[in-house]
N, C-alpha and C positions, 0 to 999 in steps of 0.2 A: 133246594136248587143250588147250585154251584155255580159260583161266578165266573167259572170258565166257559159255560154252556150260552152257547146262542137261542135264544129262544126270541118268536116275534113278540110275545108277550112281553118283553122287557127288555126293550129297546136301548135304556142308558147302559146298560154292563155293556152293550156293544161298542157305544162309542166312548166309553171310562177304557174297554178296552184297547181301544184304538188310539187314545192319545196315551196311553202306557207305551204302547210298543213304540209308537213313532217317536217318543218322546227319547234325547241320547242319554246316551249311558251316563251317570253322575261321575263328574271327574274326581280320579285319586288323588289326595296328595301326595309326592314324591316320599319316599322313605326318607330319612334323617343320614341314613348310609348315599343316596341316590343323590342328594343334596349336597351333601359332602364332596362324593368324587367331581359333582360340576364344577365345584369353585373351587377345587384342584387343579382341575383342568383349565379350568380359568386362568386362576394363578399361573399355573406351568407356563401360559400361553401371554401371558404378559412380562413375566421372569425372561422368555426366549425374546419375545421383542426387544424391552430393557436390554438385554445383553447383545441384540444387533447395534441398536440404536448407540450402546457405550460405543460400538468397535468400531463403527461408521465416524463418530466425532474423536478417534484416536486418531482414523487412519485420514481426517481430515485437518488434526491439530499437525499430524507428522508431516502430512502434503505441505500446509502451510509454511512451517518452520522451511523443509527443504526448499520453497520455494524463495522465499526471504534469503537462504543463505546464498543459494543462486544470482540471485537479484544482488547481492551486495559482492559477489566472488565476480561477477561481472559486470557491475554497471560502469563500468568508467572503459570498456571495449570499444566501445563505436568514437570515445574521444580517444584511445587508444590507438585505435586503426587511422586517423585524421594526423593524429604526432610524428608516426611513420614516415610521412613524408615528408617531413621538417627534420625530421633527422638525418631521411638518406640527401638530403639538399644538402645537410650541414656535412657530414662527410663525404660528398661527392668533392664540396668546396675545399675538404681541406687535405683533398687527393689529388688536386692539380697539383705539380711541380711547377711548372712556369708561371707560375699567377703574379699579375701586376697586381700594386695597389691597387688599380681601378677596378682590372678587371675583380680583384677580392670583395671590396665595397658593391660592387653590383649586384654578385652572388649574396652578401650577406644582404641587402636590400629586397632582394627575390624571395629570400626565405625569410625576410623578418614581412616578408608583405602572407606569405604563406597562414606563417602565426597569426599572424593577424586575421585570416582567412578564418581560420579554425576557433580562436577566439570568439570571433563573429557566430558564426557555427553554432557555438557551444552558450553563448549568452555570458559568456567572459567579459564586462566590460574593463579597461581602465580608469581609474580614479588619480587624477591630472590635478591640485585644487589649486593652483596658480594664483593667486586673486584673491580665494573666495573665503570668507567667512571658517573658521576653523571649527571644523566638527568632530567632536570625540568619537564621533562612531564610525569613522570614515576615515581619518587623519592619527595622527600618533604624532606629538610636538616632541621632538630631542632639542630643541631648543629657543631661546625666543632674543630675538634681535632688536636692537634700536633704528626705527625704519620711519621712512615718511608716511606709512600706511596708517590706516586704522589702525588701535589694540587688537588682538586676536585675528588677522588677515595673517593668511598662507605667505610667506614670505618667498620660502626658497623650497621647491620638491628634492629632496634628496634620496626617494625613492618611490616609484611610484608605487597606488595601489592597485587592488584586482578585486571587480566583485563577481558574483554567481547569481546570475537570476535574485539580483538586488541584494545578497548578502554578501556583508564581504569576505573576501578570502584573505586576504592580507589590506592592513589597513597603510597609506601613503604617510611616510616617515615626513615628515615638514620642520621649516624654521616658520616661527610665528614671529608677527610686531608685538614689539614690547607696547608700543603708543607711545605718543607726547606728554613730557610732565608735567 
């Protein structure tokens, strides 16, 4: 008898055959060649990412720079645009022909109120130290005097100074007390 042959006499080849057929096809494994080209193509496909992802952090290193240069090629514009009008102040004043003293001192008042304006603006302070305790980070001594003050008190401003958003930009030239000996 043949194991292909249905017969009711012998019931199990029916269902030996029947979980044969339903049963799926045993999987191949991939050829050694078939393996290969995948992780080529793998590779290919991660070499082409790699090579977006360099050009994207170039064209972002480039943005950046060009953006810094921008940013330093104009930041000082908007206190630019602010000076403008301390300037035309200043030569409107020195285009009057008739000008009294008063009327000159008035005009140079108006624009030193201007400056002043703009200073303000821009977080310019003045560094004034009349009085006060003498600080090398803030003051520059050209000289030191014999005074009724303390030792090391501001004696005389001979120039003022100028700070930036608390740094300074020029430090106040001062006479300092020598002190009592």
């Amino acid at each position: 008898m043949k194991h292909s042959e249905k017969t009711p006499q012998n019931p199990e080849v029916t269902a030996a055959e029947q979980q044969v057929e339903a049963a799926p096809a045993p999987e191949v494994m991939p050829s050694m060649e078939e393996m290969l080209k995948q992780a080529e193509l793998n590779a290919q496909e991660h070499h082409d990412a790699w090579l977006r992802a360099k050009a994207e952090g170039e064209n972002i290193r480039r943005r950046a720079q060009e953006d810094i240069s921008k940013a330093q090629k104009f930041a000082v514009e908007r206190f630019s645009n602010e000076m403008l009008a301390v300037m035309d102040s200043l030569q409107a004043g020195l285009a009057v022909e008739t000008a009294s003293v008063e009327s000159f001192k008035s005009g140079m008042e108006l624009t030193l109120k201007q400056l002043s304006s703009v200073f303000e603006k821009f977080n310019i302070k003045e560094i004034n130290p009349a009085g006060e305790k003498f600080d090398a980070h803030k003051h520059q001594a050209i000289g030191m005097i014999d005074s009724e003050q303390e030792a090391n008190t501001v004696v005389t401003v001979m120039q003022r100074g100028y700070s930036l958003n608390e740094r300074v930009l020029r430090p106040a030239l001062v006479m300092v007390a020598k002190g009592k000996e």
